[in-house]
N, C-alpha and C positions, 0 to 999 in steps of 0.2 A: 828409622827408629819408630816412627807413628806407627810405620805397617806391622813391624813387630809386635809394638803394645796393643795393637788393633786384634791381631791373628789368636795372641793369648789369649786375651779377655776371653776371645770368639771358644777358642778351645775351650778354656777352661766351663765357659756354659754348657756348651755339648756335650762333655765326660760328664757333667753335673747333671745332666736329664738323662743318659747312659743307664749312669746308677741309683738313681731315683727307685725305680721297679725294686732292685735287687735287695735297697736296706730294708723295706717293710718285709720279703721274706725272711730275711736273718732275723731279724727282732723277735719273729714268732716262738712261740719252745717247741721245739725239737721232740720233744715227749710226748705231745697230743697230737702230734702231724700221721698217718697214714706212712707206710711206706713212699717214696717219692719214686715220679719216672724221671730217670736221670736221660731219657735219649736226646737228641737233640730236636730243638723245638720243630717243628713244619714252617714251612714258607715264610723263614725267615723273609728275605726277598721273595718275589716271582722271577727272577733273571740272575746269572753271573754278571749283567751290566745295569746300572740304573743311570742311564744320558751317558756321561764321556766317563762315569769309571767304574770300577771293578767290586762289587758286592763282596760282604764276607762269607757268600755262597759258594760252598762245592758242593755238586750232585751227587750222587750216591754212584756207588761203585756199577761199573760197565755201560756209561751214559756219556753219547755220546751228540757235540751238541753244532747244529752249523748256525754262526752270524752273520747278517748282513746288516752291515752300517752307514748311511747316507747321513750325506750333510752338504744343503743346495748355498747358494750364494744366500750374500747380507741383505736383508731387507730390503735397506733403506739408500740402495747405493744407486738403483735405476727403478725403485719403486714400480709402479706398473708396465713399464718398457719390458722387464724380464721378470714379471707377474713376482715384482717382492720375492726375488731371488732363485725361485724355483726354475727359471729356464737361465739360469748361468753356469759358470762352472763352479762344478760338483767335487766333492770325494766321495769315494767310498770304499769300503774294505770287507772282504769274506774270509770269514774265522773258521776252524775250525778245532775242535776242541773234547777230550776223552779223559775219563777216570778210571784211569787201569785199576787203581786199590784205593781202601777208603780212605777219603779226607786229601788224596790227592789228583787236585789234576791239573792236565798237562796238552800244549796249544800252539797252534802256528797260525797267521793271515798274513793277507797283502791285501798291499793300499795302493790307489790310484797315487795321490801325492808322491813324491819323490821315489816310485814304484817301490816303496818299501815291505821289505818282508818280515814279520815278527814271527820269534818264538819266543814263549811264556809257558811258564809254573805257578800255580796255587794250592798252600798246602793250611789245610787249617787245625791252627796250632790247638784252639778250645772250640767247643759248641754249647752253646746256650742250650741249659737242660729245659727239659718241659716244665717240670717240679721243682727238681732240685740240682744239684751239680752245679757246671760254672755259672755265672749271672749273665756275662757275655758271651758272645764270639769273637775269638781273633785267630786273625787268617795272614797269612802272608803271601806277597805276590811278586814276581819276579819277572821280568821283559827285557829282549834282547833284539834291537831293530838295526837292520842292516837298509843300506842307503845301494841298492843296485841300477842306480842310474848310468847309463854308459860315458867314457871317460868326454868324448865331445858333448853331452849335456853338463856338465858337470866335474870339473875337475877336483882328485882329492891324491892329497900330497904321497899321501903310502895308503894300502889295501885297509889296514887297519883304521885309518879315517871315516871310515863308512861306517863303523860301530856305535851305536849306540846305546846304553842302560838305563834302567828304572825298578828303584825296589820301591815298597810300599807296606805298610803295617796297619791294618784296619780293627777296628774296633766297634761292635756293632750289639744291637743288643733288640728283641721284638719287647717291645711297651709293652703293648694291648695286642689282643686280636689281630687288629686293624693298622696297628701303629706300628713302624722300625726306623732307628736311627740309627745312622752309622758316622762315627768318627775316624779320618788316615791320615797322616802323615808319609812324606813320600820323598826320597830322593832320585832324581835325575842327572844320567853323566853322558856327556859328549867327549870321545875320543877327538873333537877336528871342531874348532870355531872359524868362523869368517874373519879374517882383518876386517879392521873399520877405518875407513877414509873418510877426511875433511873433503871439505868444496872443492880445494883447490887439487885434493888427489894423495893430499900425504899421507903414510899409513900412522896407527892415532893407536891399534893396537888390539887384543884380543878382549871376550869377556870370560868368565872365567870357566872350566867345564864342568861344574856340578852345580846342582839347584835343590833348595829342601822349599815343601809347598805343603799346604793343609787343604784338606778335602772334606765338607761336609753334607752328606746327602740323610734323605728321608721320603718315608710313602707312606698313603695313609689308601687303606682299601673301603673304597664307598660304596662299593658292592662286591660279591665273591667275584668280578672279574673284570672291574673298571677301579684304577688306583689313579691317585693324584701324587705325582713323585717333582720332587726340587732337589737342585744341586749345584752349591758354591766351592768354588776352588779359589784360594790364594794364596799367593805368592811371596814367601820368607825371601830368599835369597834379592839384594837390589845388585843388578845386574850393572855395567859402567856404562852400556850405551845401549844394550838392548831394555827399555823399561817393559817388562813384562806386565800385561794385562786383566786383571783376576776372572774369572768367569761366573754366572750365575745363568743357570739355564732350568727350566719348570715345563711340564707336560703333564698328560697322563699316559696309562700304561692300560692294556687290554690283554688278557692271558685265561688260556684253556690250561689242560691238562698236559698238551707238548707242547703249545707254542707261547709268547712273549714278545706283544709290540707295545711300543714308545714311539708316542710323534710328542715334541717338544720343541720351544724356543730357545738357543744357548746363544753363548760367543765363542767357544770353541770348533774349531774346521777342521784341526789335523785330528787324524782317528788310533793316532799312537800316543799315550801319556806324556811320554817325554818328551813330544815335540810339542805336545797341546801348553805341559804346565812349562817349559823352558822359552820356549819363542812367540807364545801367544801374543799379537799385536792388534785385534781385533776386537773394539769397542762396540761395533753393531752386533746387533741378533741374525741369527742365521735357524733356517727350519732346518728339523732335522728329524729322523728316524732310528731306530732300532730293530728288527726283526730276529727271535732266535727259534731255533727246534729243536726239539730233542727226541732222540731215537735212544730205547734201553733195551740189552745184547744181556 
């Protein structure tokens, strides 16, 4: 119940700095304004990813974009023995990702971890006008991770056990210039939990398959191509025996005209949502990266 009253508060200040921007425009009159550019704003983000999740950016139609996602071991686990995690074991995942028509697009990767294969959709619903039009954006986002691990690594009771889902609903809105916040809410379902066993080996029982979590990111551009980006994830759903771990991870970001990198400190490892915000058990910081590109056809 703390976490809940915790999570609101949280929300409820982020929607409240969201739409901060948006009242002084309304208030204006309407009769002295100029025509308004209604298109949608420029750079909202620099990225479809800011750290572990998903922006309320879609690129423009026939843009086509590749990820590369790393993320080295915990800091603090063998400290200099494995140079603060960088020579331990890793994940990492290569995306791919294309906007057939405008306002949608559409994605597949694989992940080192549990050799997982995602397919995803992002289709956004409004766009923050320049002028005038909506105040926000909001975007929807949809993922579908299959678990193709072979039956002796892994055993799963029927084919279908290996499915995994995640929707999510963002809300995002550019301040200033310089400035973007973004607000999401998000559920995660697992077709297949693990039993849970006591000491002595008795089964104790499952946890349950869906999880709702809130998601707060932000970037602030300190120059046209060096940004300072943060991002907290927590966790609604309290689980029976897995206690899930919220995350908060901060970087910066470096971005040209195609490309888009993030080096950052987080506590998320897995590079698929629903395993980050459902199983996260990870208290230390771990390094991590981003790289994207993009190619337009």
């Amino acid at each position: 119940m703390k976490r809940t009253i915790q999570t609101v508060l949280l929300a409820a200040i982020w929607t409240t700095l969201l739409m901060l921007g948006s009242l002084s425009l309304q208030a204006q009159d309407e009769d002295t304004q100029p025509e308004k550019d209604t298109r949608p704003v420029r750079n909202l983000f620099e990225s479809i990813w800011l750290i572990d999740n998903q922006t309320a950016v879609v690129p423009i139609k026939g843009t086509l974009e590749m990820d590369i996602q790393h993320r080295f071991g915990a800091v603090n686990d063998n400290k200099f023995h494995d140079l603060y995690g960088l020579f331990a074991a890793s994940n990492i995942r290569l995306g791919f990702n294309y906007v057939p028509i405008d306002k949608l697009q559409v994605g597949f990767g694989f992940t080192k971890e549990k050799l997982l294969w995602d397919f995803n959709a992002k289709y956004a619903i409004f766009q923050q006008g320049r002028e005038g039009g909506s105040p926000v954006s909001v975007t929807y986002f949809v993922n579908m991770g299959i678990d193709t691990r072979l039956e002796k690594q892994y055993k799963f009771d029927e084919t279908v056990d290996r499915f995994t889902y995640f929707h999510q609903l963002m809300i995002a809105r550019k301040i200033t210039d310089d400035f973007s916040l973004q607000a999401s809410g998000s559920l995660s379902w697992f077709n297949f939990r693990e039993l849970n066993y006591d000491a002595e080996g008795t089964p104790l029982g499952r946890d349950g398959n869906r999880h709702f979590n809130v998601a707060f990111l932000g970037r602030y551009k300190v120059t046209p191509t060096l940004g300072l980006i943060a991002n907290v994830d927590l966790p609604i759903t309290d689980q029976e025996f897995i206690d899930e771990k919220p995350n908060i991870s901060f970087g910066v970001e470096m971005v040209s005209s195609s490309h888009a990198f993030q080096i950052f400190l987080g506590r998320y490892k897995s590079l698929v949502p629903q395993y980050n915000n459902m199983l996260n058990q990870n208290s230390d910081f771990m390094i991590g990266f981003n790289m994207t590109r993009l190619w337009n056809f």
